[in-house]
Structure formats: C-alpha cells, structure tokens
N, C-alpha and C positions, 0 to 999 in steps of 0.2 A: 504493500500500500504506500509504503513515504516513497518508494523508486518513482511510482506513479503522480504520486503530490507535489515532486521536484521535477518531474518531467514537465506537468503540467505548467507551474509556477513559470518553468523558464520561456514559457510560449506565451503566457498569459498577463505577467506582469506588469503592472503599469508603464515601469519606469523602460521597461522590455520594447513596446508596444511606444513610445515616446522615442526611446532613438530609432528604432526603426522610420519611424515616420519621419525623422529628420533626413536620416540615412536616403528614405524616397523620393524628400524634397530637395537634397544636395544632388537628385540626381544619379546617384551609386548605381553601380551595375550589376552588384553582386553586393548585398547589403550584408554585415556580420550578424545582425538578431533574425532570428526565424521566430516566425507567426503563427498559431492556431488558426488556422482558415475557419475552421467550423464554430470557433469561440466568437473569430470578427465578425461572421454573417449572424451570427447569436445577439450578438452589441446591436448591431448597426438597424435590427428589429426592432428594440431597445421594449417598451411594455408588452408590443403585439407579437411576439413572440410566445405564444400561447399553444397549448394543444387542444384539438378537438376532442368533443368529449367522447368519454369512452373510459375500459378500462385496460391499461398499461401496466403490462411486466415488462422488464429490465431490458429484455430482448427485442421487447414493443418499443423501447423510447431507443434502443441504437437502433434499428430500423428507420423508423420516424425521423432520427436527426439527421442519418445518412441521407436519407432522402430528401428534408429541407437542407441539408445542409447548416446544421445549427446544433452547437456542442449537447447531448443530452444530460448530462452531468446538469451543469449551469441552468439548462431548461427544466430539468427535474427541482431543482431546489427553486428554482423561482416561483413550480406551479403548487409546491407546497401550499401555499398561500390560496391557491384557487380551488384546489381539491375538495372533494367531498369523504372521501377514505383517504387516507394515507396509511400503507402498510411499510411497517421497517422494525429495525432493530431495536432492541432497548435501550442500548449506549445512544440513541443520538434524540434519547430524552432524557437519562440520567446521568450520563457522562458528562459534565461539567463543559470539559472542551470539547463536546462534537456539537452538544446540545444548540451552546450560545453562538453556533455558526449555522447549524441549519432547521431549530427549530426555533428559533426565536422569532417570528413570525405571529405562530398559532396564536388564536383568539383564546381568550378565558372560557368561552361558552364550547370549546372545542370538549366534546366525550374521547376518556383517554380506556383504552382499552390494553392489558398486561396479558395479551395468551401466554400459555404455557410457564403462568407466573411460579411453580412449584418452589426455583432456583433463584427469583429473583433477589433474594438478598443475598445471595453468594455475589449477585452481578451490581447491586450496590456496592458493596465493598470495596469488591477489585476496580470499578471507578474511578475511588478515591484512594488508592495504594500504588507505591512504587518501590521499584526492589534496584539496588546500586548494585555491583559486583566491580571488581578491579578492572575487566578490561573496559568498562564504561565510562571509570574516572580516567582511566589514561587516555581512551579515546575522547574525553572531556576537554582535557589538560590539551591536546593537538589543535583541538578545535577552538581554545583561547589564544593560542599561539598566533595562528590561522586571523584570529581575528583582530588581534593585535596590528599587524602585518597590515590588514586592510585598512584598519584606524590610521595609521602613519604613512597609507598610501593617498588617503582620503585627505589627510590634513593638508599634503599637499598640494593635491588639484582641484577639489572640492571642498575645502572649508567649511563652503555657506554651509553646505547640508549640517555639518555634524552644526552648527550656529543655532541654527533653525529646531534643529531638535533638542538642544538644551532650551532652548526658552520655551518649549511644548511642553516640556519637561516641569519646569517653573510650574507652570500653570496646570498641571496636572493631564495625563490623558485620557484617563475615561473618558472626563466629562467632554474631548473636543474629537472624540470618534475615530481617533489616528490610529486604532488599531484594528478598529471596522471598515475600511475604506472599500470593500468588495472587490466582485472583479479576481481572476485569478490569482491574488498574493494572498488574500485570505490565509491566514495560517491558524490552526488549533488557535481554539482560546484558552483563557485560564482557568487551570487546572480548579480551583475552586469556584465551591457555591457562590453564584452572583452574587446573594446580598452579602456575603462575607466580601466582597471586594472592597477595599478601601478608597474611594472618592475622595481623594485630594493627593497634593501632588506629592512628585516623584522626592525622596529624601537626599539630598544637597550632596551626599558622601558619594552616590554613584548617577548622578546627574550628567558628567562627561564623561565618554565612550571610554578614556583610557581610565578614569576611576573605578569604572562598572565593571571592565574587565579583570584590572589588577582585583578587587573585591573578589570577583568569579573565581579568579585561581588561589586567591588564600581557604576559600570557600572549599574548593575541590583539594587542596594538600590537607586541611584539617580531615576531609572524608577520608584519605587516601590513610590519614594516621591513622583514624579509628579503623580502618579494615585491616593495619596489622597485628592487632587484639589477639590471642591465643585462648582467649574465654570466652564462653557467650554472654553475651550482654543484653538486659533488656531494660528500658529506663520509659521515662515520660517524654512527653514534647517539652515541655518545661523545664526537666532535670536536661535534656538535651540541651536547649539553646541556654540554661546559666553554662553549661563545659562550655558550649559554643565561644558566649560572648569572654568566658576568664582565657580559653587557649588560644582564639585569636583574631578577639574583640571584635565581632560580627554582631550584632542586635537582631533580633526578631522582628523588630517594624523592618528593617533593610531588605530582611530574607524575605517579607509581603511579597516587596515589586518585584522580587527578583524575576518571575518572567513576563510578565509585560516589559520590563524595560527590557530584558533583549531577546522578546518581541520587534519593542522598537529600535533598536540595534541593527536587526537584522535588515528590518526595512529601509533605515536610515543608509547602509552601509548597501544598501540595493543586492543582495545574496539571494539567489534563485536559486539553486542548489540546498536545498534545505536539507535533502536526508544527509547530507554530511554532516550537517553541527546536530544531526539526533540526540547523542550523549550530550552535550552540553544542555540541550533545550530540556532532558532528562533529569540531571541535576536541579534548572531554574523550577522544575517540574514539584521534584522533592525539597526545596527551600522555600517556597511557598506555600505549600499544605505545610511544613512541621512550624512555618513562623505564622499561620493563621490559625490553626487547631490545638487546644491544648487538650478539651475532653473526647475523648473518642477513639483515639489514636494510641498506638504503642512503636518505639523504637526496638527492632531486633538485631541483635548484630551474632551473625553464625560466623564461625572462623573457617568452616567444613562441612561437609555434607557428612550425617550421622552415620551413615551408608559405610561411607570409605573416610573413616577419620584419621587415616595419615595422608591423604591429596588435600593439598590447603586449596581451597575453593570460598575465600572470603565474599560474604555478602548483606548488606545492609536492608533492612525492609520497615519502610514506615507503612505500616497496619492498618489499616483502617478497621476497626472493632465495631463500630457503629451502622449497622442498616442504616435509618433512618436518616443518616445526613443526607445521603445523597437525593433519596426521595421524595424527603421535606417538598423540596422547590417545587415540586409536580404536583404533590397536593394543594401546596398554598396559589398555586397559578392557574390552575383549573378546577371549576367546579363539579365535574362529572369523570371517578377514575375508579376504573373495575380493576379488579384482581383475578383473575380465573384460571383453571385449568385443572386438566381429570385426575391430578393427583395432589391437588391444594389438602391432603389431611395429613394431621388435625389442624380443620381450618382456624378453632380457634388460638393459635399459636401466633398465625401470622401479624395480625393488629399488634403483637406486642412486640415482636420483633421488627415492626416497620413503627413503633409507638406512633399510634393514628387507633380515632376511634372512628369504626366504620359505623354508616348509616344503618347497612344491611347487611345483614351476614345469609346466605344461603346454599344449602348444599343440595343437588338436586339427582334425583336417580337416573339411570339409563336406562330409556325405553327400549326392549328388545322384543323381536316378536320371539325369539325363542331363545331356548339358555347356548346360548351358542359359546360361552366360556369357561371352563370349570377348573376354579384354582385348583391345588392340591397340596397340604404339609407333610414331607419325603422324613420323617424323625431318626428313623432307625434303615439298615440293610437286610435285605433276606436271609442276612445271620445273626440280626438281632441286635446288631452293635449300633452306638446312636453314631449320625453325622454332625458334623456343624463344623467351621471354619475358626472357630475358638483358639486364641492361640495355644491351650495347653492340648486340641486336638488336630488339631491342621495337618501337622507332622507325621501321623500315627499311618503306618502304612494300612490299616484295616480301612481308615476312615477313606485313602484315598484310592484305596479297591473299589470300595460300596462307592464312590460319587462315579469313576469309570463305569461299572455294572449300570446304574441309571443311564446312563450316557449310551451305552449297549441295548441294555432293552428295549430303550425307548425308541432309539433309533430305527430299529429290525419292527416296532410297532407302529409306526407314525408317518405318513407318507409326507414327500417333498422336503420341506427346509423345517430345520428346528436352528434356535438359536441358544448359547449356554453363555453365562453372565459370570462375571469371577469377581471377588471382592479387589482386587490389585492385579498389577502385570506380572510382579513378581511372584504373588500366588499362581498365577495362569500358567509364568513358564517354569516354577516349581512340579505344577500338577500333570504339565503335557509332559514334562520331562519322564517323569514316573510312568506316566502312563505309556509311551512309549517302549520305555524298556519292558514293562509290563507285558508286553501287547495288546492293549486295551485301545490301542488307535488303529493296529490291525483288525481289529474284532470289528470296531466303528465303521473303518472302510470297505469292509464286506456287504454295508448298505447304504453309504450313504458317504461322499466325497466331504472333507474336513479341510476350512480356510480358517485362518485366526487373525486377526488384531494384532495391529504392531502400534508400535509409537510414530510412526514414519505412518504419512499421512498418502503420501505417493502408494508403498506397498499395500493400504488397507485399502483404497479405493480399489487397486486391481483385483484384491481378495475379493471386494465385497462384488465385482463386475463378473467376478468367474463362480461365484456362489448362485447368482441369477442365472447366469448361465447354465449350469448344473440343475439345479430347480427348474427351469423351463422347458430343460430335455428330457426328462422324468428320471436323470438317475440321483438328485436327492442330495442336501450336502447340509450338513452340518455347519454352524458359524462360532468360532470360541471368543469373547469379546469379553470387555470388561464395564463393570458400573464407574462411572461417574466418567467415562471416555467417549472419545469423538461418537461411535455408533448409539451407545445406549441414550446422547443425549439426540441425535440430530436425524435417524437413520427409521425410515416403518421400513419392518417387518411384514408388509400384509399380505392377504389372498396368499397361494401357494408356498408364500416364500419365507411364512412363519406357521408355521401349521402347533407350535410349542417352543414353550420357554422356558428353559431350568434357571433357575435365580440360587447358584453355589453360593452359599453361606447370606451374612447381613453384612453388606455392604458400609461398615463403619470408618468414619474417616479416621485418618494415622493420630490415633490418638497421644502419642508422644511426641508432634510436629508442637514448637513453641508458640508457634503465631493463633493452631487452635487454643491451647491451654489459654492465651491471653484473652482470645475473646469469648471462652467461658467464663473466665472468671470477669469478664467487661458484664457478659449479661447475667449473672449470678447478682453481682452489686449493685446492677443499674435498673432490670428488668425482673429481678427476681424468679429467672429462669434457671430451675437446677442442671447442674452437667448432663449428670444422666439422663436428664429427659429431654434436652437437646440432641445428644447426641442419636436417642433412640430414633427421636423424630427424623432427625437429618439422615441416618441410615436405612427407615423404612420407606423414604418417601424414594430415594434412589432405588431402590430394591422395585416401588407399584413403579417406577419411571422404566426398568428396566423391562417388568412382565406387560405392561401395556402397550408396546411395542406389536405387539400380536394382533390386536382387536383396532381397525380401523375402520369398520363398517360395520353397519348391522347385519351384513350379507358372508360378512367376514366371523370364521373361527378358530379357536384355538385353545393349548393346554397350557396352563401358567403351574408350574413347580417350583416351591420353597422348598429345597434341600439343605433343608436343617433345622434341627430339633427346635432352636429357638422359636419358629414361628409356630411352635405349638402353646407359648405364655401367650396368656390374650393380652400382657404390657405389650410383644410386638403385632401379634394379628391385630389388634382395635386400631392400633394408627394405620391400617391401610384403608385406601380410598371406601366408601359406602359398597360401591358400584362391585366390588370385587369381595368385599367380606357377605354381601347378601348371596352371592352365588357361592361361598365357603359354607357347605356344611359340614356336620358332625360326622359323616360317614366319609369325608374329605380331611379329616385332619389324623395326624398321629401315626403316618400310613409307613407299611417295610415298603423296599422296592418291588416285590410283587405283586403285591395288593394294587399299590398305582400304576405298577402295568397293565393290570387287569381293569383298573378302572377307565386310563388313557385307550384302552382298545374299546371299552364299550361306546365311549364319548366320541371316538371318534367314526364308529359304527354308526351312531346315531348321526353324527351330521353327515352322513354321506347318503343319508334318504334324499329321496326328491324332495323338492325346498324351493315355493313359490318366491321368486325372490321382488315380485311388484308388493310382498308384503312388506316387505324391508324398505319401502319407503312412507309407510303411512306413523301414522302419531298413535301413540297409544294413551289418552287423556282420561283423568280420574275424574268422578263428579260430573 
C-alpha cells in the first residue's frame, strides 16, 4: 500500500503538477515531472465528476474511470459524500489516520453499520498501537539524515518556503488547513483522536526545520537506548515521558506535534517519495499517542522473542489497552451505530468493553426451514481417554491419536470438503508432524486430499485454490487451518466445500504474551471485567467464528465439532452464539469418536433427501 501512496503522490502532487506546468509553458520538450492523466481529467471535471447511479464494486469504479478516463480512487472518495450505502473497512472509520482523510465528510444523520463486529475491539486497539523494533529506528535515524540534507539544500535555493512555514507554524496549523490541502499529497492524518488534537500553535523548540529534526534524532537515540535493555520492561505513558524528559529533556507537549509538524516538513521540503521516510513518520507516529495518552495505554519493552530467548530481537510497543478510545468519536458523531454479527455472544459483554450504553440490545434467532446444522461435543476417544488441547494434555500421545482417528472417520464418512481448526500454528505443525509419522495423514488421504495453512499468504491462497479444486472434482480434501488466522477470519467455507468443521481444542489466546496480561489487568480495574471470563469469552467467540464458517445459507449444511472435553462445562457451551446452542442437544454432547461418527452419518443421511430449496427462501414469522 505506501509503494502505491508514493507512486501516486509523485504524479499527483501539487507542487509536482506546478513545475510541470511551468516546465509546459517554458516550452520543454521533454519535461522532468510526469503527470497522472487520469487524476488531471478527474481535476479538470472538478464537482461534475460524479457517477451514475447504481451500485459499484471496486472492479465497477476501475472500469468506469478507465472509460471516462478519471482516477477512480479520487472519484471514489469524492462520491462518499453522494452515496446512499457506503461499504468499507473498519479502519477508515476508527483508524484515526484513515478516518480524518476519507471519512470526514459523512453527515451526523448518517446510520453507521459494524458487520461482523465479533472482533471489533481487537481492531480498536490495534488503531491506536504501535510497535518500534531496531531496524525501524535505524531506518529512522537514515531518514533524519536524509532530511537534514534536504533542509541545507532548501536553505539555499529556496529559503522562502522553509520562511513561510515557520510563521504557519507561529500561528498554528490546524486551525489554517495546511495539512488538508487535498488533491494527491494528502498524506495519513494524525495518529490521534480528533478532539484530542491540540489547537494552537506549533511549540517554539521545533518551529524551524533544523530544530525539529535535530529534536527527531535525540528522540530516536533515546528509543535506540531503551531497546538495548536486557529486561523486560513495562511502565506508564507518564513514568515514560518523566525518563523521557530527565534523559534527554524532550517534554510531552513537544512529543503532541510531533507528527503534524513533519507532516508539514515533508510538505514544506516538497518529498513525494513518502514510503521512504515510513520509519520516521512511524516514530512521529508513537510520540504522539504516548505525549497525548496517559490512561489507557501501556509501554512494553521485550529485549526477545520468548520463543528463542538467546536471538536478541528488541522491540518497543505502546498498547493501547482501551477499546473505547478509539470508538468514542463514532459514537459521539453519529446518531445511528449498530453493532452486529452471528457470533456477537455474550452480547452483553460488548457495551462494557466499548463503555457505551446501548439503546437496544437484541439477539435474534435463525430462521431455518430445516435443522440443516448439528453441532456436536467430541469429550472422550473410542478408548475412553478424554481430549482437549490443555497444556498438561496436548502433548500426551493418546490425546493426539484420538484427535487423528476423528480426523479419519470423519473423513471416510462425510463427502466433499471438511475443514479442521487448530488452536496455534505451532500446535498445527506439532500435531501434522505426529500424525504423519503416525500414519494418520496416510489413512486421511485414502479419502480425501489434505492442504494446510501456512503463515505465507502466497502459499495459503494456492492451498486454498487447489482444495476447491479437489472439492469440485469429487475427490474431497480436507483443509488444516488455524483460529484467529487469515482463513478462519476472512474465508466461507460453503455448499460442497464445507460439508464439516472440527474446532481442535479452545482456541485461547497466548496467555503469557505481556501486552495481554496488561490489558487484563487495564479491564479488571477499569471495567471490572474478570480475567477468566475475558479470556473465556475471547476464546469461545473464535472457536463459533471458526465452526460458522460452514452455514452460509439456509440451503446450505453442515457438521460443527468441538473436540474437547471443555465444551462439555456449560461456562464454555453458554457463550456460544443462541443460533448454535438451540441446535446442541443433550444427545449431542459428551460424545467418544464413535458415537459422533454415527451420528455425523445419520445427519448427513438426512440432508441428502430431496430438499425443496424455493423453501429456503421464505421467512418463517412468529405471531
């Protein structure tokens, strides 16, 4: 994305588009700025640049602009404003800098809509958090050098400019729109919540380009110090900027502006090439949230990955602990904002975790014309032993026989695609490993071909290309994948191509990761949320995100499997979705691997009847 943000910048930019056009009136033959054609015939429409109505996917608007010849990017964000739906991403309502660039526009009366909001306060968070490591201060450190160089090149033949920008400066720039100018230079805003911005002007100490810099790199060696720590460390925003201001007399108000002013740096010093100063702007990025945040936020500082603690792999992470901050602004700026999706339980959790009291709370059932679903809890093997992913049984070779044998049965019972869900990657290529030498993947592929999950996003898409393809030729293939990874969040499963979902253990996050333990204990103290039932909740809502993967129609069915004892405590079966506990009965829970073979063969006997499917589109209404 920033390779394409700086390619665009350097077609599009004001000061880009100004010597060109001199360049054309000097007559040049061969001018040195090149042009966005499709951005200029975008300008030169200027409001009437509009699209007809209709509705537009992403495909539909490069079409469209190819054909008028008018950038669809820039036409897209313009028709924000005109629209009657807009569908998009979350971050570019809660993200601070995507938001105050292209949705700052919308009306108050706009209805704000959160599908698939299950996760959304993972994606508050991440927001507002930024994580430092060594090679982004050195590549920092390059990038002040760099700018240094352009200031001393600048003082010489162009003076005025850097003139002109200290008395902006004086006078503050929010309030005179110098960093809204539109138009292709547009760059990220700031990192923080709007009304957290400070409205008046820039602080005297980094007012001139060579003040602000020399600032930046005392800024980035004091970061560069604390990363060669050999302890972990974890402090406040507060306990941070007093070391700050005693080791090397940096202030908290300073660290505000740090990136609007070189924001206006960059503009001033005219840099079209933006993805090269990313690290610095990354830095101004994290000086900014830790000198405007004091509640909410934690400083982490890891010397290593706990993994491999003799590779020193230093890295710095200001936290953001707080849902709510980020969401705040959406609530106070719009009068009309749902929260929705098939695996919001326990819905009452969420209002407290985003602190907002909701109007309406409702949870509503799925109308099916028939049980087209049937969960199942897998507790024990057909040799009686129990399963679960517990760390004091993970290991136990019985346990990872019996999860294999499921894996076996089910397969040789179940046509087309199944898909199998792992609590981590490391468990995944723990359990293939075994089972391999086992022979438990030979056994597997005597019915049915086997793609996994990698971390590499190239290799999964081709698994997941050649699993469809398998499924569509009817010989059947199995998918191994993990909760809370690219597939189980982004990926259906439907019609033939999930016909069943084993869900291996309860997907609980790294519960010795620091940065959780911080924000349990943020909403223990703040929200009066216990650990444990955080974490439960956070584990079982991946686990329904994982097994509903299956059911994307009413026409559509499938087998959902909890392979592990746990989900026989009604602490974790009651936090799953309604939709899925009213088709869990009693004769469905507690099951060896036999019994759920037998019952996975009746179930899927049963939907293999004839099955009017003009039924599957009517309503089924109470009352």
């Amino acid at each position: 994305r920033e390779s394409v943000d700086a390619r665009c910048r350097r077609l599009t930019a004001s000061w880009v588009r100004d010597k060109h056009l001199e360049a054309v009136a000097a007559e040049e033959e061969t001018p040195e700025t090149e042009l966005c054609q499709f951005f200029e015939d975008y300008e030169k429409e200027g409001p009437d640049a509009v699209l007809p109505p209709g509705v537009y996917t992403l495909a539909d608007l490069r079409a469209f602009g190819r054909k008028k010849g008018w950038c669809p990017y820039f036409l897209a964000r313009h028709m924000i404003t005109y629209a009657n739906v807009v569908v998009y991403n979350y971050q570019y309502l809660l993200d601070p800098k995507v938001s105050g660039l292209v949705s700052r526009e919308l009306e108050k009366e706009c209805v704000v809509v959160f599908d698939e909001a299950h996760n959304i306060d993972n994606v508050c968070i991440e927001a507002l958090s930024v994580n430092l490591r060594q090679q982004t201060l050195d590549a920092a450190g390059r990038n002040i050098t760099s700018l240094s160089g352009k200031i001393e090149r600048a003082k010489q033949t162009d003076a005025r400019r850097l003139r002109e920008e200290y008395e902006r400066l004086v006078n503050g720039l929010a309030q005179q729109g110098i960093l809204n100018r539109g138009g292709g230079e547009d760059a990220l805003q700031n990192p923080v919540i709007p009304d957290d911005i400070l409205r008046e002007a820039v602080p005297g100490n980094i007012r001139r380009a060579e003040h602000f810099v020399a600032f930046l790199r005392r800024f980035v060696d004091y970061l560069k110090g604390r990363l060669r720590a050999t302890q972990v460390e974890q402090e406040t925003p507060v306990a941070f900027l007093a070391h700050l201001q005693h080791a090397a007399a940096i202030d908290g108000k300073t660290l505000k502006f740090c990136y609007d002013r070189l924001t206006s740096l960059l503009k001033t010093l005219e840099i079209v090439d933006t993805e090269e100063y990313n690290a610095v702007c990354l830095v101004a990025d994290f000086g900014t949230l830790v000198g405007t945040y004091q509640a909410g936020f934690a400083l982490i500082l890891e010397p290593h990955d706990e993994r491999y603690p003799n590779i020193p792999d230093p890295v710095l992470q200001l936290c953001c602990l707080d849902a709510s901050l980020a969401i705040r602004p959406v609530f106070e700026r719009f009068q009309s904002v749902f929260i929705t999706s098939g695996t919001l339980s326990p819905i009452e959790l969420y209002p407290r975790l985003l602190s907002f009291n909701p109007v309406c709370v409702a949870s509503l059932p799925m109308t099916l014309t028939r049980d087209c679903l049937c969960p199942i809890v897998i507790t024990r093997g057909a040799d009686q032993q129990g399963v679960s992913t517990k760390f004091d049984m993970r290991d136990d070779p019985g346990v990872i026989q019996n999860y294999g044998r499921i894996l076996i049965d089910l397969a040789a019972s179940i046509p087309d695609g199944m898909v199998a869900f792992f609590v981590s990657y490391s468990y995944m290529e723990q359990i293939v490993s075994k089972w391999h030498e086992t022979g438990v993947l030979q056994q597997v592929m005597q019915h049915k071909l086997v793609f996994i999950e990698t971390q590499d996003v190239v290799e999964t898409s081709l698994a997941l290309d050649n699993y469809r393809r398998a499924c569509n030729c009817g010989r059947g293939a199995v998918f191994l994948s993990v909760a809370r990874g690219k597939v189980a969040e982004g990926i259906d499963f439907d019609r033939h191509y999930g016909r069943a979902v084993i869900m291996y253990g309860v997907p609980y996050q790294y519960t010795l990761s620091r940065v959780l333990r911080a924000r349990l204990e943020y909403l223990r103290e703040t929200f009066q949320i216990k650990e444990a039932d955080f974490l439960a909740f956070d584990a079982v809502r991946q686990a329904a995100q994982c097994v509903g993967r299956v059911i994307r129609s009413k026409a559509d069915y499938g087998l959902m499997v909890f392979a592990d004892k746990r989900y026989n405590s009604h602490d974790k079966r009651g936090k799953l979705p309604g939709w899925i506990t009213t088709h869990l009965k009693e004769q469905q829970l507690n099951l060896s691997t036999d019994m759920a073979v037998q019952i996975a063969r009746t179930f899927m006997r049963s939907m293999a009847q004839p099955y009017d499917r003009g039924e599957a589109g009517k309503q089924l209404l109470d009352q």
